[in-house]
C-alpha positions as CSV (number, residue, x, y, z in Angstrom):
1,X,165.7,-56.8,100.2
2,X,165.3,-58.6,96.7
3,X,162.1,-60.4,95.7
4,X,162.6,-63.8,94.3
5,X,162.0,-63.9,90.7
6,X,158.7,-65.1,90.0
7,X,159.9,-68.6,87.4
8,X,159.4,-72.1,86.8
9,X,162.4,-74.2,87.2
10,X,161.4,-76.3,83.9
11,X,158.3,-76.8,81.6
12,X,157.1,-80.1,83.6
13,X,156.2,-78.0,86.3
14,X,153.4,-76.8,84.3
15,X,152.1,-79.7,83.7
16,X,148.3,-80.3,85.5
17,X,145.8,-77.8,86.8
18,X,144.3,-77.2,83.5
19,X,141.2,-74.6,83.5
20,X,137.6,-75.6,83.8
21,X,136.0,-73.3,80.8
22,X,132.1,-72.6,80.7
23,X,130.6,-73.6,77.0
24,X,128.2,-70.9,76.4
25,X,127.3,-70.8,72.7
26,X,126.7,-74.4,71.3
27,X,124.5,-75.9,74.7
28,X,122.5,-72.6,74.8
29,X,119.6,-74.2,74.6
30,X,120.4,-77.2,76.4
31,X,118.8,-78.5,79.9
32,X,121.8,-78.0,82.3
33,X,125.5,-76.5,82.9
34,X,128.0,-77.6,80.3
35,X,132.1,-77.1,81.2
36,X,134.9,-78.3,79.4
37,X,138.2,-79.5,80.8
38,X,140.7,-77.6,78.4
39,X,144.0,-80.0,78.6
40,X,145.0,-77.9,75.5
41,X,146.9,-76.0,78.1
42,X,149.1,-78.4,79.3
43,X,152.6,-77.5,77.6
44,X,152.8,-80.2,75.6
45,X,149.5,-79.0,74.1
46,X,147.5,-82.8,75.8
47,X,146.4,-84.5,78.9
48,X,149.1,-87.1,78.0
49,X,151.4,-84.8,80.0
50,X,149.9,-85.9,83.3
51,X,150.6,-89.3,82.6
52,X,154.4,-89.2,80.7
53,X,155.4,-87.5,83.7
54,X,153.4,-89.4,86.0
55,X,154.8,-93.0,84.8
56,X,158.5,-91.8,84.2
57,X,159.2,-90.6,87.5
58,X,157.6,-94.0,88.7
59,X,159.9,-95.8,86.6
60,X,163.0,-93.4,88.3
61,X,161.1,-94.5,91.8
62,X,161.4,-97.6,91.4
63,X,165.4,-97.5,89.8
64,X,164.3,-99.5,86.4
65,X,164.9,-96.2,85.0
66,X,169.0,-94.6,84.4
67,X,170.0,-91.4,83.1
68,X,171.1,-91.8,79.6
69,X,168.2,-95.0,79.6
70,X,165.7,-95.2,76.6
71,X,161.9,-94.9,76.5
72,X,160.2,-96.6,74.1
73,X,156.1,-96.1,73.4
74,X,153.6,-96.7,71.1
75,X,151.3,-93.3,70.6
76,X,148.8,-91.8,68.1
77,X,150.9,-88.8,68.8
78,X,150.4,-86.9,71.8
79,X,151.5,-89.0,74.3
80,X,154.7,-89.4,72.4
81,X,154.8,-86.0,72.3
82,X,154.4,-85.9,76.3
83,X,157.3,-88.4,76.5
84,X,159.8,-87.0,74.2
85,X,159.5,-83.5,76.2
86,X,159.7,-85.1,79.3
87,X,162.8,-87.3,77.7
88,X,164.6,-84.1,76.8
89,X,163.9,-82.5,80.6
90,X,165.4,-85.8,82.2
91,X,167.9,-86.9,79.9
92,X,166.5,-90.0,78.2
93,X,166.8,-91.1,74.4
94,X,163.0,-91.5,73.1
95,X,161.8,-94.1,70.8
96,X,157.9,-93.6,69.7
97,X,156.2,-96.1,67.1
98,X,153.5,-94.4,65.3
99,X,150.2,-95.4,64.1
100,X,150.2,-94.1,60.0
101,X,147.1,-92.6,60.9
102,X,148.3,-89.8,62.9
103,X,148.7,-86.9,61.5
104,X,151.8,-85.5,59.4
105,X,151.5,-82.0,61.7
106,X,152.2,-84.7,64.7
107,X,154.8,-86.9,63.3
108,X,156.5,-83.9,62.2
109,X,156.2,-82.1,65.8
110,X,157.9,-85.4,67.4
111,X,161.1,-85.5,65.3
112,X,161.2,-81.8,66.5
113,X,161.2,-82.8,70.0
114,X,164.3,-85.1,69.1
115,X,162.6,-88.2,68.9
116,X,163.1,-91.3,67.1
117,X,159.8,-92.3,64.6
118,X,158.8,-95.6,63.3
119,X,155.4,-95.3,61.0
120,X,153.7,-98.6,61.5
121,X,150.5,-99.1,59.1
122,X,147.3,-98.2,61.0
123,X,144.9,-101.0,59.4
124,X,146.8,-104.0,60.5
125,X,145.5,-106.2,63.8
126,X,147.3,-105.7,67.3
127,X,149.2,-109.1,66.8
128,X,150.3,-108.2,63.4
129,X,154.3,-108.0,63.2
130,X,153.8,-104.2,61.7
131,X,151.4,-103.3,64.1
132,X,153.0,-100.0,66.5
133,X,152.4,-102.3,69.5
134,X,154.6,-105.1,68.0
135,X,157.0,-103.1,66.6
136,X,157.6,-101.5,70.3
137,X,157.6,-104.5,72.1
138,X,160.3,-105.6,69.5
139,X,162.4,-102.3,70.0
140,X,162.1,-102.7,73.5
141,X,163.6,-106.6,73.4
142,X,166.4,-105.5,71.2
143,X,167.7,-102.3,73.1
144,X,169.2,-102.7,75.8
145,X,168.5,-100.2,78.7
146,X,165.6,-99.4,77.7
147,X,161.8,-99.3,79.5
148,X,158.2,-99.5,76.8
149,X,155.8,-97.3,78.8
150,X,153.1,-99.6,77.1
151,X,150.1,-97.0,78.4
152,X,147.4,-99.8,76.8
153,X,148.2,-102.1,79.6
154,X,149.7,-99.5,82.2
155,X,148.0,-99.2,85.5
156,X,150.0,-95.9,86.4
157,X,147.9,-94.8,82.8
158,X,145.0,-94.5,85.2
159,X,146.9,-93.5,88.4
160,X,148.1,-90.8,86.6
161,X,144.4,-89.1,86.3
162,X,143.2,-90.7,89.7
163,X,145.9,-88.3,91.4
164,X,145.4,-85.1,89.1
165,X,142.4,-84.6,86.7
166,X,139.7,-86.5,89.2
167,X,140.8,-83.9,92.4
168,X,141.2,-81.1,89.9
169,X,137.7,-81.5,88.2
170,X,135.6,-82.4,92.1
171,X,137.4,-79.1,93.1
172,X,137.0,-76.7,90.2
173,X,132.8,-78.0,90.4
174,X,132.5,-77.5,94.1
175,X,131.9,-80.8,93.8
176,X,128.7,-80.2,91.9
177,X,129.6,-82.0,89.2
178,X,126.9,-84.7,87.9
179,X,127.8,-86.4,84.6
180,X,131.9,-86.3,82.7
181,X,131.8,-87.0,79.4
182,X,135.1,-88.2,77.9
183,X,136.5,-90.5,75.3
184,X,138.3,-93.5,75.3
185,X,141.2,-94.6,73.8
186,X,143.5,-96.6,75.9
187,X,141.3,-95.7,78.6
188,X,143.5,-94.1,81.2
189,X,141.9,-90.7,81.5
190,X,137.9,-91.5,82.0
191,X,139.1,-94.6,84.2
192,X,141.5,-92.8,86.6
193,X,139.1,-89.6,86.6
194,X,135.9,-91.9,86.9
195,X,137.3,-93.8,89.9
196,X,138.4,-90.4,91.6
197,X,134.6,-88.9,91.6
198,X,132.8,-91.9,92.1
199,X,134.7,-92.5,95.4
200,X,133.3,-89.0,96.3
201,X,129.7,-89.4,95.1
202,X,128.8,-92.7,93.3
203,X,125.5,-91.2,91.4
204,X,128.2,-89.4,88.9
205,X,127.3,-90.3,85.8
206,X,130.4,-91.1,83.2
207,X,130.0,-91.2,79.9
208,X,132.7,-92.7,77.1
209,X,133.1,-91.7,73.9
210,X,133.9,-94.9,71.1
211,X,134.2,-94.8,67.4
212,X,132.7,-96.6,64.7
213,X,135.3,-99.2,63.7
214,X,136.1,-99.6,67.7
215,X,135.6,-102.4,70.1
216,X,135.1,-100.7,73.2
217,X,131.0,-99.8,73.3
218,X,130.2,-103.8,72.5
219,X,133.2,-105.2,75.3
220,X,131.5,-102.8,78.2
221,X,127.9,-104.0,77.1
222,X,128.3,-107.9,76.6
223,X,132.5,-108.2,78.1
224,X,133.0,-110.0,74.7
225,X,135.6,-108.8,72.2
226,X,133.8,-108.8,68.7
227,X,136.5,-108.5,65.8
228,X,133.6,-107.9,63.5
229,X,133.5,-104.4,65.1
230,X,136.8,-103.4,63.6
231,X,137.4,-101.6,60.7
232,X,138.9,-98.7,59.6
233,X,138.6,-95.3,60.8
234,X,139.4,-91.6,60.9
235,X,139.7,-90.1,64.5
236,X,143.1,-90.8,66.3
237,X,143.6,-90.8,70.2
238,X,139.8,-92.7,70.3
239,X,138.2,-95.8,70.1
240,X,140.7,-99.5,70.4
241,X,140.9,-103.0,67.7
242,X,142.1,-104.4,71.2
243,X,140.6,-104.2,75.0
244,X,143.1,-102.1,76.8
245,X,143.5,-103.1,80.6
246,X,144.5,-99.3,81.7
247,X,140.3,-99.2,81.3
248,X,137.8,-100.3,84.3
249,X,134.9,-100.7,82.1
250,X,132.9,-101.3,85.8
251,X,134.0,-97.2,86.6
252,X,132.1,-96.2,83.1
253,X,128.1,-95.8,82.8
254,X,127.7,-96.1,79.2
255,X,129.6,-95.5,75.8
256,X,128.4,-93.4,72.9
257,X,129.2,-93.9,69.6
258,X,130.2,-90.9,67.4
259,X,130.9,-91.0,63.7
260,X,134.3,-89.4,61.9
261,X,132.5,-86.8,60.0
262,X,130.3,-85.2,63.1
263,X,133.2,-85.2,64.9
264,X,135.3,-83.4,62.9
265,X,132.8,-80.6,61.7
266,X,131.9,-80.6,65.6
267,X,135.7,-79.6,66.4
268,X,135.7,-77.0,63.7
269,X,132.0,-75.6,65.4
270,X,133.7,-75.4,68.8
271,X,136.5,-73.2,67.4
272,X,134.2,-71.0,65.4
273,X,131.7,-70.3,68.4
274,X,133.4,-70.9,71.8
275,X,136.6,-69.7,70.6
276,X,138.7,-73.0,71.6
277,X,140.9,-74.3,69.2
278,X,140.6,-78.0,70.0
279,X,141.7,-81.3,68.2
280,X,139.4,-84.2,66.7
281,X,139.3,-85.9,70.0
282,X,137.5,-83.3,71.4
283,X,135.1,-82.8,68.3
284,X,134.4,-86.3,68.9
285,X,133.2,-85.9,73.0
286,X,131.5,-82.3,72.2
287,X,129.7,-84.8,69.2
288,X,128.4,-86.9,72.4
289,X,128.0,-84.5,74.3
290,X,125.4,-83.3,71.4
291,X,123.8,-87.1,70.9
292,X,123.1,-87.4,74.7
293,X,121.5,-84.1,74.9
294,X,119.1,-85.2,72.3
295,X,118.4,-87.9,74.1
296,X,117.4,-85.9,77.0
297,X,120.4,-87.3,79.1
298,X,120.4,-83.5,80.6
299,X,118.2,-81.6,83.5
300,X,118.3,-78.1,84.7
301,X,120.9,-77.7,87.3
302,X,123.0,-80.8,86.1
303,X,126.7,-79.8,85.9
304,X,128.3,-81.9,82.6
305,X,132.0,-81.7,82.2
306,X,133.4,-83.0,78.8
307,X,136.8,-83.7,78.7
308,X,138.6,-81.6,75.6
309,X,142.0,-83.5,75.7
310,X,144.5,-81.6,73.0
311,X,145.0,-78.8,70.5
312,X,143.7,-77.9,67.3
313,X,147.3,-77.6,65.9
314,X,147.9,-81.3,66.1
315,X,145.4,-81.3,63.3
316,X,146.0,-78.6,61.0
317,X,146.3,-81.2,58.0
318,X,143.5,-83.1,58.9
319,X,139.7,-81.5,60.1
320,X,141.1,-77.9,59.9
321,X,142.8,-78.3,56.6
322,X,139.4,-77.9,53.5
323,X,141.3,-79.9,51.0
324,X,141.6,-83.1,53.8
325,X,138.0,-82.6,55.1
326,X,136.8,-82.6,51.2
327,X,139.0,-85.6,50.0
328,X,137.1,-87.9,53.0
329,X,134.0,-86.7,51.5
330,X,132.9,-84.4,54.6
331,X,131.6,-81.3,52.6
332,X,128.5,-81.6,50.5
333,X,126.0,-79.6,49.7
334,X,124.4,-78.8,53.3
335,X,128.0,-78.1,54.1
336,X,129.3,-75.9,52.4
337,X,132.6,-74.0,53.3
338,X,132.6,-70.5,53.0
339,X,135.4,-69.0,51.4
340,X,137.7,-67.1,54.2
341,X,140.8,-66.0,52.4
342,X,140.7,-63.2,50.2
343,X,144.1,-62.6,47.8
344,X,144.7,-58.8,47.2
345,X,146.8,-58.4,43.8
């Protein structure tokens, strides 16, 4: 009698049930367990899988969405990526306007999945004609056939992690967890995962991670938007110049602050030490992660999972590439960068 062949039918099915990784070297000497959720190992390299796939097959639920349709999005990159290798699974043209802050190793990867790019300028408001929200909305009214996944405002952004990453992360802790640490950007992964674990023990602790040049950490203190918060900054996927409904600011704790520089020598730290090669974003909750344990957030027996949400190849130009980390000005002279590469003539 033949065995059946041991095979996935397509990459989606991959998608979710990422590993739960123990962090041994840099929180050595911290108070506490620490555990990071690697969604590097997703196959589109992200946690943005979980919700591509998650709000398309809504859409194809619900009939708004046809073969042959289009799917239009705005992204910093990898949930653009998510939906253009969904796209290609299903059958859908893909559309994806781009923040000019992403980086070229991203833009380039989303032509590859057969995508089609518009680079919007980064340092222009939400309302501005330019803007990568604007521009979709605009793409969206002009094509017809076409759905604009709009993850900023998309309640499914949040279901998406409610119905995946919460259940995954209670089960993989034994349901031991006691504080998640994760940033936010549109808001959909610490909102859907917060509102999962808090419905099975309130006293979790959730922690999100903002930038400098971000709204977010004022809105959840005071619920007022502050444009004076906004200006320009270096870490994609993180941090908002708008308030994003897809976020429950009542499901988060608290917000931490992390600056671009930590972060991205923080990112290149977790790669030389625990051996995962993770991108900015997750420089940027490891930073926090490193800011709350100084301020003695962290007991013995508390069980911290960060959230590390994509791949360190996503950034090769940017905080793994010398020559980008030098021109912002992030090596000086208690940095310095040892020489690696040796040339044998």
């Amino acid at each position: 009698m033949k065995k059946d062949i041991q095979v996935f039918d397509n990459v989606l099915q991959l998608i979710g049930k990422t590993p739960l990784i123990k962090l041994n070297t840099m929180t050595k000497d911290f108070d506490g367990d620490f555990f990071a959720k690697v969604e590097a190992f997703n196959p589109g390299h992200s946690s943005k899988d979980r919700i591509a796939l998650h709000i398309i097959e809504e859409a194809e639920r619900q009939g708004i969405l046809n073969p042959g349709d289009t799917i239009i999005e705005t992204t910093s990159g990898n949930t653009g990526f998510s939906i253009a290798m969904v796209s290609i699974i299903k059958g859908y043209n893909c559309i994806l306007a781009v923040s000019s802050k992403s980086s070229a190793d991203k833009i380039d990867m989303l032509k590859s999945m057969g995508a089609q790019v518009y680079v919007c300028p980064a340092n222009v408001s939400a309302d501005d004609p330019r803007s990568y929200y604007q521009v979709a909305k605009r793409l969206h009214n002009e094509i017809k056939g076409s759905i604009y996944i709009n993850q900023y405002f998309n309640e499914l952004n949040l279901d998406a992690h409610y119905h995946t990453t919460g259940p995954e992360i209670w089960e993989q802790t034994e349901g031991q967890i006691t504080h998640l640490i994760a940033c936010s950007g549109t808001g959909g992964t610490i909102s859907g995962i917060s509102k999962y674990l808090k419905e099975q023990n309130p006293n979790i602790k959730v922690v999100g991670v903002d930038a400098y040049g971000s709204v977010l950490k004022k809105y959840h203190e005071t619920r007022e938007f502050d444009h004076k918060e906004i200006y320009p900054y270096r870490i994609e996927g993180l941090g908002k110049n708008l308030i994003p409904t897809a976020t429950d600011f009542d499901l988060i704790d608290k917000f931490v602050k992390v600056t671009d520089e930590e972060s991205a020598h923080t990112a290149r730290e977790i790669a030389r030490t625990e051996g995962l090669f993770v991108g900015y974003t997750s420089g940027a909750a490891m930073q926090a992660l490193k800011q709350l344990n100084e301020e003695e957030e962290f007991k013995d027996g508390d069980k911290v999972v960060v959230i590390f949400p994509d791949h360190g190849s996503r950034y090769m130009s940017k905080v793994y590439s010398d020559k980008w980390m030098e021109d912002q000005g992030f090596f000086d002279s208690q940095r310095e960068v040892a020489e690696k590469i040796q040339y044998v003539k």
